[in-house]
C-alpha positions in Angstrom: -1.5 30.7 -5.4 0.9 27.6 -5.8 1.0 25.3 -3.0 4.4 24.4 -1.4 3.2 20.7 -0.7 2.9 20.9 -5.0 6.2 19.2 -5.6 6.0 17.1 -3.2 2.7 15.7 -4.7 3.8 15.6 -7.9 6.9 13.4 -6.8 4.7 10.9 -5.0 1.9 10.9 -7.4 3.9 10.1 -10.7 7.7 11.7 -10.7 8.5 8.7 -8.0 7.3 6.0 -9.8 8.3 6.8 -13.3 5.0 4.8 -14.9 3.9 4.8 -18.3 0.7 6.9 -18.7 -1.0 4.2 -20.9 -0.9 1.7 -18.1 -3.7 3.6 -16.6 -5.3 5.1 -19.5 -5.4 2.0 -21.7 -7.8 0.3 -22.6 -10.5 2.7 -23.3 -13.7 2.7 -21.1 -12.2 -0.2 -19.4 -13.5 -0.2 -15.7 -11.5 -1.3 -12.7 -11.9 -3.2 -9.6 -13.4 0.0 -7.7 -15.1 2.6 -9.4 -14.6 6.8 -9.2 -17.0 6.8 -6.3 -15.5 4.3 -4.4 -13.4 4.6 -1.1 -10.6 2.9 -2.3 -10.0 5.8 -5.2 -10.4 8.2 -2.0 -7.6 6.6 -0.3 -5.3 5.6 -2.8 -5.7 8.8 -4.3 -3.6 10.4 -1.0 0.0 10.0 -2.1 0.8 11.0 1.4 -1.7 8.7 3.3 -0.2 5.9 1.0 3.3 7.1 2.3 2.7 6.6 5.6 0.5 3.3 5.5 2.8 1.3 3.1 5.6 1.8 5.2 3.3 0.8 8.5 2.2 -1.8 6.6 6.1 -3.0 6.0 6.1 -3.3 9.6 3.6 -5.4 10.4 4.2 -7.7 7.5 7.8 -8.3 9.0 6.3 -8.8 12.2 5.2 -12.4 10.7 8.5 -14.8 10.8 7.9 -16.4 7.6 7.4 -13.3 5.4 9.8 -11.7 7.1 12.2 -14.0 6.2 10.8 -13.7 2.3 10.8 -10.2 2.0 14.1 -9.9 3.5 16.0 -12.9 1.5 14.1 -12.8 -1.9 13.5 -8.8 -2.1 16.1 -5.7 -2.7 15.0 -3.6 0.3 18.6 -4.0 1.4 20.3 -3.5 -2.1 18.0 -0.8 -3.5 15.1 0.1 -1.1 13.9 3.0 -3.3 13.5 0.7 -6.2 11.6 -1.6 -4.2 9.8 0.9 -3.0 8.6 2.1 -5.5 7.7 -0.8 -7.2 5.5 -1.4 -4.1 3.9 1.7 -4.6 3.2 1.3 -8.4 2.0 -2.0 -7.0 -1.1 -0.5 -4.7 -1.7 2.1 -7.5 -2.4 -0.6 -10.4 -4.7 -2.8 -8.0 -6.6 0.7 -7.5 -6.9 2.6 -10.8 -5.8 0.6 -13.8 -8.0 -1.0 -16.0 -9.6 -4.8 -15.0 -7.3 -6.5 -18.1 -4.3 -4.4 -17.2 -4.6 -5.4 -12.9 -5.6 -8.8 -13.9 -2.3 -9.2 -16.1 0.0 -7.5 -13.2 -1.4 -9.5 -10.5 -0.2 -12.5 -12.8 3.1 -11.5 -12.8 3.2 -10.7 -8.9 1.5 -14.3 -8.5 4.1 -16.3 -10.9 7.2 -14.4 -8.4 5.6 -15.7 -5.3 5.0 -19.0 -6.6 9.2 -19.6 -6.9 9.7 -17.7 -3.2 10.2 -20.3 -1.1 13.0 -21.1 2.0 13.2 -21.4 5.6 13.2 -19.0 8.6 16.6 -18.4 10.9 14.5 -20.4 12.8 13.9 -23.7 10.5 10.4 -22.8 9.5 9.8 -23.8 5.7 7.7 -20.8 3.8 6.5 -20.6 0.6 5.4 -17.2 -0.5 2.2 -18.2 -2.2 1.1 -19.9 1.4 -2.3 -18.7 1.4 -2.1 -17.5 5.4 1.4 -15.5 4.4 -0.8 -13.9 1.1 -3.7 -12.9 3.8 -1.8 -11.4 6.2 0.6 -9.7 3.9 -2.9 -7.9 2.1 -4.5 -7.4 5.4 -1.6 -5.4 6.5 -1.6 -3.2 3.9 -5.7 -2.3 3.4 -5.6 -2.0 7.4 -2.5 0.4 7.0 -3.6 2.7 4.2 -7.1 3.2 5.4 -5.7 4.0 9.1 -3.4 6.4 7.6 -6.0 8.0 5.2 -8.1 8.4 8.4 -5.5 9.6 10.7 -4.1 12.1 8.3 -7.2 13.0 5.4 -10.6 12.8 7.6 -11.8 10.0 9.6 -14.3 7.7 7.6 -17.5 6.7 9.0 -18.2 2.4 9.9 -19.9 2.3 6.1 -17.0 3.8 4.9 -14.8 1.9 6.1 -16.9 -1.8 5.7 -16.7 -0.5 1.6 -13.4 -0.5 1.8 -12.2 -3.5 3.1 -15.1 -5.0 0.7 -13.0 -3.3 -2.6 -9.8 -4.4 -1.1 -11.3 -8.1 -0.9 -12.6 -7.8 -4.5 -8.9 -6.8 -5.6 -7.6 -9.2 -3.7 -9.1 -12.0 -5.2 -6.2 -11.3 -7.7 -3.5 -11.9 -6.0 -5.2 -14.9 -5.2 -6.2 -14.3 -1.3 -9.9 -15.8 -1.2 -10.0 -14.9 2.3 -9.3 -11.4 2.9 -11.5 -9.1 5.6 -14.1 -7.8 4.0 -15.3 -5.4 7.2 -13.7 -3.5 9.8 -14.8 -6.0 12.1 -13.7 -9.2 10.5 -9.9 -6.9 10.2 -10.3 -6.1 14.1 -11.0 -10.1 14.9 -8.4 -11.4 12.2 -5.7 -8.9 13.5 -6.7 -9.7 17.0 -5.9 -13.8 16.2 -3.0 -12.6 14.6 -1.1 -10.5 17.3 0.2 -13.5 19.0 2.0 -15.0 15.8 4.2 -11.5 15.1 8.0 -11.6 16.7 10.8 -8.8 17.5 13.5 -8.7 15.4 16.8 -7.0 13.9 15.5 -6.9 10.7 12.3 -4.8 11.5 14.9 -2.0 12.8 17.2 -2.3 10.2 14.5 -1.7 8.2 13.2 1.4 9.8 17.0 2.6 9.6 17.1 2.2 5.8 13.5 4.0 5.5 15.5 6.9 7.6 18.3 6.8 6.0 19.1 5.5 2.6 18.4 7.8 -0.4 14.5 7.0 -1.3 13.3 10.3 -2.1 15.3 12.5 -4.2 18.1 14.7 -1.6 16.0 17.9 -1.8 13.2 15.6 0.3 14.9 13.8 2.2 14.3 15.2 4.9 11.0 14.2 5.1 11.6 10.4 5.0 12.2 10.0 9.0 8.9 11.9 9.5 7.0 9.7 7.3 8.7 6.9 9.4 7.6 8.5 12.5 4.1 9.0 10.9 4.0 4.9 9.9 5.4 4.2 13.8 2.1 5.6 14.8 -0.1 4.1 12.5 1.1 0.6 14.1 -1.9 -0.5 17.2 0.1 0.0 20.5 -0.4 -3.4 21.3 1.5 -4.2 17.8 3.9 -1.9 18.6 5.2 -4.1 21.9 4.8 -7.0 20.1 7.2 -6.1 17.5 9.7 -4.4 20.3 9.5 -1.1 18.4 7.1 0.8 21.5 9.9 3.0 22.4 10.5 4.5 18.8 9.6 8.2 18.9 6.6 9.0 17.5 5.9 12.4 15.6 6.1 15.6 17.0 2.6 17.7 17.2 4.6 20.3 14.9 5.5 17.0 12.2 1.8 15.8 12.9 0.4 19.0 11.4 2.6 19.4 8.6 1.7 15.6 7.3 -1.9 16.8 7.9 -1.5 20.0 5.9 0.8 17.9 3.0 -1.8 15.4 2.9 -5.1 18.4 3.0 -3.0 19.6 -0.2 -3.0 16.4 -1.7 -6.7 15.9 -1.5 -7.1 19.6 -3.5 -4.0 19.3 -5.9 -4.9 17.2 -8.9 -2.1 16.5 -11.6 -2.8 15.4 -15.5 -0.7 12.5 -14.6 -1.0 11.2 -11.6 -2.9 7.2 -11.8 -6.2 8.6 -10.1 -6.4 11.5 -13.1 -5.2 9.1 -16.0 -8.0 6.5 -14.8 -10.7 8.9 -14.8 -9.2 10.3 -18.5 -9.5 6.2 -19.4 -13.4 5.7 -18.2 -14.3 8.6 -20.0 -13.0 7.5 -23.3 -15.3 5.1 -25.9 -14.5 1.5 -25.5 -13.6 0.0 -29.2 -16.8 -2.3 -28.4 -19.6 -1.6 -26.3 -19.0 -5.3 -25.3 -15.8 -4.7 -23.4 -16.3 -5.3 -19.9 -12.3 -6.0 -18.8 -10.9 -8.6 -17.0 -13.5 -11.1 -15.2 -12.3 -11.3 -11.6 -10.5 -14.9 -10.5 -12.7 -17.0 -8.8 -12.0 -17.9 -5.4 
C-alpha cells in the first residue's frame, strides 16, 4: 500500500532541491564525515525533522544582532526564500552524506562567501561573517535544532545518542572552519545557556516567520503545510528563547498538526527513495574505490 506522506517525502528528500545524483554518489567508496551507523545519517536522513529544525534553527540564528543583520542584508530570503532555502537544505545534506573531497570542496566555497560578508548592524555594530563567535553560534543553532526536532518528532534519543551527535556535528564542523563547536549535549546546554542573554527581538525575526507562512516555498499543492512546519519550528525553540526573541505568544501546533508531523515524519523513517542523499551515499560506499589508497578529504585542522 502507497503511503500518502510518499510525495511529500519525495519532494523534500530530492524533488526540492533539484541535486545532481553524482554529488553524493561520486567518488567511489569515498567515506564521509559520519558513517551509515552514525546518528547524524539517522537525523539528516528525516526530511521532515530537517524541515522543522532548519527553520527553528533560522530563528535562533536571527536572534544574534550581528548575523541577523548578515543573513538578512547579504542573503535572498527576502527576494527568493525558496531558493535560499533550499540551498540551505542541500547545505545540511552535503555536510551529512557526500563524500569527504566532495564536503571538503563545498565547505570551501561556503567559507570563501563568508569571508567577503561583512557590515554593520542597525545598531553600529561592525560584523564579519567569518567572526569565529558568529560561525559557532550560527552551527550550534542548527545541530541543537535538527536533533530537537528529530527527537520531538522521530523517537527521543538516549544521552549517548545524543553526545555522538553533537561529536559528528563538531567533526563536520571543523569545515566550515568552527574549531569550537559543542561536542556534547551538555557543553550545547551550558554554551546556549551563555548565549541566551546576547539574542534580541526584532521585526525581521517576524517578517521572517511571515515569508516561511506565506511566500511560495513548497510547490502550491503543499503549501498548506508550510505554516504547520512553522508552527512545528515555533516549538522546537526553548521557552526561555522564545521570550527572548518576543515570539512567546506565536501559536504553537495543534495536537491534531502535532500528530500528522509525527505520522509524516514515522513515514519518512520507513519510505526510502533511489535518490534521496541518504540512499545515493550508501549506493557510493558500496562501490570499489579506483585505489584502495583513497581515503577522501583529510579533515582541516583546527
Amino acid at each position: 500500500m502507497t503511503s500518502p506522506f510518499r510525495p511529500l517525502v519525495r519532494l523534500l528528500t530530492g524533488d526540492l532541491l533539484d541535486f545532481d545524483p553524482k554529488l553524493f554518489l561520486e567518488p567511489p567508496g569515498e567515506p564521509a564525515v559520519a558513517g551509515p551507523g552514525s546518528v547524524s545519517w539517522q537525523v539528516f536522513g528525516n526530511p521532515v525533522a530537517l524541515a522543522v529544525g532548519g527553520i527553528a534553527a533560522v530563528l535562533l540564528e536571527l536572534g544574534e544582532p550581528r548575523v541577523r543583520a548578515g543573513v538578512w542584508d547579504h542573503s535572498s530570503f527576502r527576494s527568493d526564500p525558496g531558493e535560499r532555502i533550499r540551498r540551505t537544505g542541500l547545505g545540511a545534506l552535503i555536510t551529512a552524506f557526500a563524500g569527504t573531497s566532495r564536503f571538503a570542496a563545498y565547505a570551501d566555497r561556503v567559507n570563501g562567501i563568508h569571508a567577503q560578508v561583512r557590515g554593520e548592524t542597525p545598531e553600529g555594530q561592525p560584523y564579519r561573517a567569518d567572526q569565529p563567535e558568529l560561525l559557532r553560534w550560527v552551527q550550534a543553532t542548527a545541530a541543537f535544532c535538527f536533533v530537537e526536532s528529530y527527537a520531538a518528532l522521530v523517537r527521543p534519543l538516549s544521552p549517548r545518542e545524543s553526545d555522538a551527535f553533537y561529536a559528528e556535528a563538531a567533526a563536520g564542523a571543523r569545515y566550515y572552519r568552527v574549531a569550537d563547536a559543542p561536542a556534547s549535549q551538555a557543553e550545547m546546554g551550558r554554551y546556549l545557556a551563555g548565549m541566551r542573554v546576547a539574542l534580541s527581538p526584532s521585526p525581521v525575526i517576524a517578517e521572517f516567520l511571515s515569508i516561511m507562512r506565506e511566500r511560495p516555498v513548497l510547490p502550491p499543492a503543499l503549501r498548506w503545510l508550510q505554516p504547520v512546519l512553522v508552527r512545528g519550528a515555533i516549538e522546537r525553540v526553548p521557552p526561555a528563547f522564545r521570550e527572548q526573541l518576543g515570539i512567546a505568544g506565536e501559536q504553537g501546533l495543534s495536537a491534531g498538526e502535532r500528530r500528522l508531523l509525527r505520522l509524516a515524519a514515522a513515514a519518512a523513517e520507513r519510505i526510502r527513495l533511489p535518490n534521496d542523499p541518504r540512499s545515493l551515499a550508501e549506493q557510493r560506499l558500496s562501490r570499489r574505490p579506483p585505489s584502495a589508497s583513497l581515503a577522501g578529504a583529510a579533515p582541516p585542522r583546527s
